[in-house]
N, C-alpha and C positions, 0 to 999 in steps of 0.2 A: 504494500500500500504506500502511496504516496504521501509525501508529509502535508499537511492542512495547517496554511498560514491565514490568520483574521489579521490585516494591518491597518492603518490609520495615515493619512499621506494628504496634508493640504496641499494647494494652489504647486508649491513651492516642487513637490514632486519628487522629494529628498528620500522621505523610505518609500514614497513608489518605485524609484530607481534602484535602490539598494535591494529589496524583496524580488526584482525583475530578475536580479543575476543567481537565486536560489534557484533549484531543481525541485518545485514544489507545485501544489495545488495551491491557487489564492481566492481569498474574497477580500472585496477594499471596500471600510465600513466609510457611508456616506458623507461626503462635507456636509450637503443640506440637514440639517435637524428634521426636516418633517420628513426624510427617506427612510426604511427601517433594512436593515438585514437580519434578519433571522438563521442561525446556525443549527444543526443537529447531530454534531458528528464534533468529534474530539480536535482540538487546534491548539496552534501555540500563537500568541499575540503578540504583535510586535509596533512598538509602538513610537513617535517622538515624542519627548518634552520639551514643555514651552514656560517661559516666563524669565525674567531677567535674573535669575538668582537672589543673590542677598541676604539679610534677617531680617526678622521679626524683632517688635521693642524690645521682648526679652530674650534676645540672642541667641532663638532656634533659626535653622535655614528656614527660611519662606520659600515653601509649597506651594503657593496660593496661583491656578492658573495651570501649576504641570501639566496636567491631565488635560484635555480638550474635552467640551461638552459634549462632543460627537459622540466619544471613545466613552463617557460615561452612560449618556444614553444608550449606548451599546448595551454595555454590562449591566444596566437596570432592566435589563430582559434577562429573568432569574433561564430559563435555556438558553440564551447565551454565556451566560454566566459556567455555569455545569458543566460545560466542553472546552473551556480554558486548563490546557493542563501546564501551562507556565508563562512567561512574560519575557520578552527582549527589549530593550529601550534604546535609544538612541538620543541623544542632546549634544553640548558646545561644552569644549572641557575652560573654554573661557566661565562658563558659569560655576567654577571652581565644587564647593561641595552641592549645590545646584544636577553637576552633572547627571543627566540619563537617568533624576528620580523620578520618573514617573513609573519606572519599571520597579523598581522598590513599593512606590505607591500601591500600585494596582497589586501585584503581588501579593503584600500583606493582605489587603483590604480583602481579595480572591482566597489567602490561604494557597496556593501555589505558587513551587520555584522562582525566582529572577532569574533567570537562565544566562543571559549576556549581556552587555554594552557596549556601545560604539559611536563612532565619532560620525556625527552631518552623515556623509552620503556613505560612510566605513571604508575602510581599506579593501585588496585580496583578502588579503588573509583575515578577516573580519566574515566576509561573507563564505571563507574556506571553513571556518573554527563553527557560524551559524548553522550552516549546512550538513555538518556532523553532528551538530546538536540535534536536530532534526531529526538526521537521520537515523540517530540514539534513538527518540523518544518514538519514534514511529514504527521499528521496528517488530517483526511478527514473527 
């Protein structure tokens, strides 16, 4: 079986590109908010963060924005939710501890692995290292 990637990819086309060079099955969850995808079959999510980095008044990193409304409206479909069986993220290591939490975010929040990280559009060897993970987790 092939592996089943659920990604996330504005305007900008940075994990469309990146997910393009995997050997996989994909669905791309909607920019528009009133689009729905609906999943029923086991994936791994792969996602960007967004937001400038930074803290918070009392000196936690600020969250605030990681995650895109698209990617949560996603996952507030509880069978979408239930066939996530891990998370990859991608962000700007300019946003220092900032970097690629959205994949930490969701992860927790899901109760499955953070599996990877990687830089804007990632390297070879980024979508080499993905691609085994993949194809670890999909294995029969």
């Amino acid at each position: 079986m092939k592996p089943y990637v659920v990604y996330f990819s504005t305007k900008s086309n940075n994990t469309h590109r990146f997910v393009e060079k995997l050997d996989c099955e994909k669905s791309r969850i909607p920019i528009e908010l009133d689009e729905e995808l609906h999943v029923n079959r086991d994936y791994v999510l792969i996602v960007p963060t967004y937001g400038g980095g930074g803290h918070t008044k009392d000196g936690k990193v600020d969250t605030h924005g990681s995650v895109k409304k698209q990617i949560i409206h996603f996952l507030n479909n509880e069978e979408n939710r239930k066939h996530c069986l891990g998370v990859i993220s991608s962000g700007n290591t300019n946003f220092a501890e900032s970097y690629a939490i959205a994949g930490p975010i969701i992860a927790n929040k899901l109760k499955v692995p953070w599996l990877y990280k990687f830089e804007l559009l990632g390297t070879k060897y980024d979508v080499e290292k993905v691609q085994n993970i993949l194809n670890e987790m999909f294995k029969k």
